[in-house]
Backbone bond lengths (Angstrom), bond angles and torsions (degrees), N, CA, C in turn:
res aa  C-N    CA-C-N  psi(-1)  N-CA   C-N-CA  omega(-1)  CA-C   N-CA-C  phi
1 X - - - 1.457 - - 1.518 112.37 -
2 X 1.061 114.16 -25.79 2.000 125.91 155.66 1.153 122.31 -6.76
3 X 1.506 109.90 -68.29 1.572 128.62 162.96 1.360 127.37 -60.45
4 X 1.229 114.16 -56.43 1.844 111.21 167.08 1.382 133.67 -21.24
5 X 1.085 106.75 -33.86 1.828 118.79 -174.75 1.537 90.19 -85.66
6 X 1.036 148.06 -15.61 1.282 155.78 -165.37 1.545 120.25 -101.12
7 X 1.420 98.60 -5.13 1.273 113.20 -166.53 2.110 96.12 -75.20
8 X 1.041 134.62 138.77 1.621 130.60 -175.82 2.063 87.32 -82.63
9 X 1.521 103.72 169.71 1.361 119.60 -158.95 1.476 101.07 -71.89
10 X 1.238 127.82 -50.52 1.081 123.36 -166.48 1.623 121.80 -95.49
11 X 1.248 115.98 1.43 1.444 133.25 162.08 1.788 110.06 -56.66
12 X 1.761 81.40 -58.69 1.705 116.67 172.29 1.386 103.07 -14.47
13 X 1.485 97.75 -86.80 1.576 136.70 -164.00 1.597 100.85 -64.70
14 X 1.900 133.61 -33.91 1.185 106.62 151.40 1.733 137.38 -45.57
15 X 1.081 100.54 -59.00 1.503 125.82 174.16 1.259 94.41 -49.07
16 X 1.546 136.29 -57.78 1.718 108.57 -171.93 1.101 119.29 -69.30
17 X 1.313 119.47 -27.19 1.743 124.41 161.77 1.224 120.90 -51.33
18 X 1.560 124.90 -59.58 1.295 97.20 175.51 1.631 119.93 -90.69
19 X 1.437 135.64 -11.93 1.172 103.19 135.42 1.574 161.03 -35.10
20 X 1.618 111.34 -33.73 1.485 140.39 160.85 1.725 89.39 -60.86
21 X 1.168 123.80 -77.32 1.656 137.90 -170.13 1.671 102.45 -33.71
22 X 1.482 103.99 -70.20 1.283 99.42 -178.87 1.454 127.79 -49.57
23 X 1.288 111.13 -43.85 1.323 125.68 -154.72 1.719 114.36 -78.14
24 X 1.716 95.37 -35.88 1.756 97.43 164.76 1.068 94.70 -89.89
25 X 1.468 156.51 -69.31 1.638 123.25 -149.74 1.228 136.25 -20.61
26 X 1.598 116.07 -33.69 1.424 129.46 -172.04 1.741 105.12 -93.29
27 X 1.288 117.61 13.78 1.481 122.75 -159.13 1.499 118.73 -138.18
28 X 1.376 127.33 124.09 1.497 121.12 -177.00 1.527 114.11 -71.54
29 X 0.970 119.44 159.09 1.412 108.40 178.10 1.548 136.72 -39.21
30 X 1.431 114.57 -52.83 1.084 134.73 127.41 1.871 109.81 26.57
31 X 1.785 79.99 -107.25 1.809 113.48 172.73 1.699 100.83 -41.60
32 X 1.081 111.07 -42.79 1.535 118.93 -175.42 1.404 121.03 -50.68
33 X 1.410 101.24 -64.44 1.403 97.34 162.52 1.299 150.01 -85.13
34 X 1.682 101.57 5.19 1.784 107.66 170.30 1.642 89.06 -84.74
35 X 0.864 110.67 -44.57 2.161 92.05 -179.61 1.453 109.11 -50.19
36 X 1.572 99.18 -41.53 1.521 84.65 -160.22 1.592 104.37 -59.43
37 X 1.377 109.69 -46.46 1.698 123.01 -163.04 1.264 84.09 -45.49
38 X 1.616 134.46 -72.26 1.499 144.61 -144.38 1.870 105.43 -70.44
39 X 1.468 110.89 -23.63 1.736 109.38 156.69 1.610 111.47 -52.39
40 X 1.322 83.96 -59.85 2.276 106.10 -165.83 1.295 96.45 -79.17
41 X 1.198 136.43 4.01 1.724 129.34 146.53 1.820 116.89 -82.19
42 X 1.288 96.46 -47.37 1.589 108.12 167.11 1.783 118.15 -36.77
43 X 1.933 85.86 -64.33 1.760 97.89 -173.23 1.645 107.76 -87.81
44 X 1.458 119.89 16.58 1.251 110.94 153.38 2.159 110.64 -94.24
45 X 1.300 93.79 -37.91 1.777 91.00 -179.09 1.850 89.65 -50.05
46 X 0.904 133.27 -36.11 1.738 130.86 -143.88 1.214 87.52 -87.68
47 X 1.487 129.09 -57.11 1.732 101.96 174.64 1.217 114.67 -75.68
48 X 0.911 137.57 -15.31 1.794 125.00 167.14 1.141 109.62 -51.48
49 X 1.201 124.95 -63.25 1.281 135.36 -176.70 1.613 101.39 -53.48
50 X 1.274 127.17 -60.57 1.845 128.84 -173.29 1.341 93.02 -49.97
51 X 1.885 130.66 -76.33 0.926 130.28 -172.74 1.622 119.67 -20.17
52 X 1.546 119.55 -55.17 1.388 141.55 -143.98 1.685 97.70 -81.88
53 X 1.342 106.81 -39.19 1.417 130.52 -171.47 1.450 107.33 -88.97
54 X 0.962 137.59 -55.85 1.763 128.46 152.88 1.890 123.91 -60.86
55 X 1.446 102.63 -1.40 1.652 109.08 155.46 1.678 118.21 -79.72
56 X 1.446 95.93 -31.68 1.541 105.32 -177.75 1.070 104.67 -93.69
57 X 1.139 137.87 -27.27 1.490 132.09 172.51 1.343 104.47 -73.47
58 X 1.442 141.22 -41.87 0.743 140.99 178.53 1.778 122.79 -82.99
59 X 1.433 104.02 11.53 1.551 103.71 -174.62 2.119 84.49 -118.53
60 X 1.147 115.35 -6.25 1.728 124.95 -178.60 1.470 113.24 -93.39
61 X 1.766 92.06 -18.03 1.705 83.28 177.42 1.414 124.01 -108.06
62 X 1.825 93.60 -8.01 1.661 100.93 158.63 1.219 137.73 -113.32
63 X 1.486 99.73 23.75 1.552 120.33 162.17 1.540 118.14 -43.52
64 X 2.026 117.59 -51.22 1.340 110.33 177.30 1.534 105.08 -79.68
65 X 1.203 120.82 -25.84 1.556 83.64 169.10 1.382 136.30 -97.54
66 X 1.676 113.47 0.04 1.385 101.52 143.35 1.631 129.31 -56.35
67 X 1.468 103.19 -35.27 1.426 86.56 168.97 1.122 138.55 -79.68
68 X 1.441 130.94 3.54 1.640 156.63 158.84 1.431 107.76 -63.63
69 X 1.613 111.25 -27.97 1.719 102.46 -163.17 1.500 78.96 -87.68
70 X 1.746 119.72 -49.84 1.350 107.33 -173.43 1.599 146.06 -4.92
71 X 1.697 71.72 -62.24 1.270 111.97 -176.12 1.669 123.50 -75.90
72 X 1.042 103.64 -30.57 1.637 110.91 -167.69 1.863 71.76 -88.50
73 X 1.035 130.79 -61.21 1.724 113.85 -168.29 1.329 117.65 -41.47
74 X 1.240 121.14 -42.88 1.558 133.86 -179.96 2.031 114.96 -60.68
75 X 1.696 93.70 -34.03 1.112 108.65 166.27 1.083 129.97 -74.00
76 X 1.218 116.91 -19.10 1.418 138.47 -179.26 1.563 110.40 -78.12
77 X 1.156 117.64 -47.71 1.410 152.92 161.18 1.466 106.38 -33.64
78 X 1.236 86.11 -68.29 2.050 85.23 -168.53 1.798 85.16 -76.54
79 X 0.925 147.00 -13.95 1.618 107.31 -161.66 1.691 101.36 -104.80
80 X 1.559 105.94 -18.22 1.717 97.00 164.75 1.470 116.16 -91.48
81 X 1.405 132.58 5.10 1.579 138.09 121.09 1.314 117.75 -10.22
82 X 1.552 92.01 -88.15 1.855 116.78 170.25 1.346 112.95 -41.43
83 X 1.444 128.86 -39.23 1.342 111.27 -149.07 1.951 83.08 -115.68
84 X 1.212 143.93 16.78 1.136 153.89 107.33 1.119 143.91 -45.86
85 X 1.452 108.48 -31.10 1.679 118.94 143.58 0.836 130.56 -70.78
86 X 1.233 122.57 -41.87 1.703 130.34 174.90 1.729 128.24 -61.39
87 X 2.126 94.94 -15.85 0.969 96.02 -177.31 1.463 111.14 -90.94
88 X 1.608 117.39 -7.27 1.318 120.13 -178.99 1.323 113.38 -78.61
C-alpha cells in the first residue's frame, strides 16, 4: 500500500472508473448499490479514523504552546499583583 498514495490524480480517477465499470457490469442495480453503499461505508470509517488522527496530531503539536500561553498568563498574574501593591 506504500505506492498507492503515489499514484498522480488522474491515473487515480482512471483506475476508479474502471474498477466502478467493471465491478457493476456484472450487477443489477439493486447489487449495485449495496456495494456501492458498503464502498462509501468503508471510505467513511477511513476519514473518521484520518480526521481523529490529525486531531491528535494536531492537539500534540500544540501542547508547547498551550503551555507558553499558560505561562505568560501566570506571568501576567504575578506582575498585576506587583503593580497592585505598589498601588497601595
Amino acid at each position: 500500500m506504500s505506492s498507492f498514495h503515489c499514484i498522480k490524480p488522474f491515473d487515480l480517477s482512471f483506475l476508479t472508473f474502471l474498477l466502478g465499470s467493471a465491478i457493476a457490469k456484472n450487477l443489477n442495480s439493486n447489487q449495485q448499490n449495496s456495494v456501492a453503499n458498503f464502498l462509501e461505508a468503508v471510505a467513511q470509517q477511513i476519514i473518521l479514523i484520518n480526521g481523529q488522527q490529525a486531531l491528535i496530531e494536531a492537539e500534540c503539536e500544540d501542547q508547547p504552546i498551550c503551555q507558553e500561553i499558560e505561562l505568560l498568563k501566570k506571568q501576567i498574574e504575578i506582575l498585576e499583583k506587583k503593580m497592585n501593591m505598589k498601588r497601595y
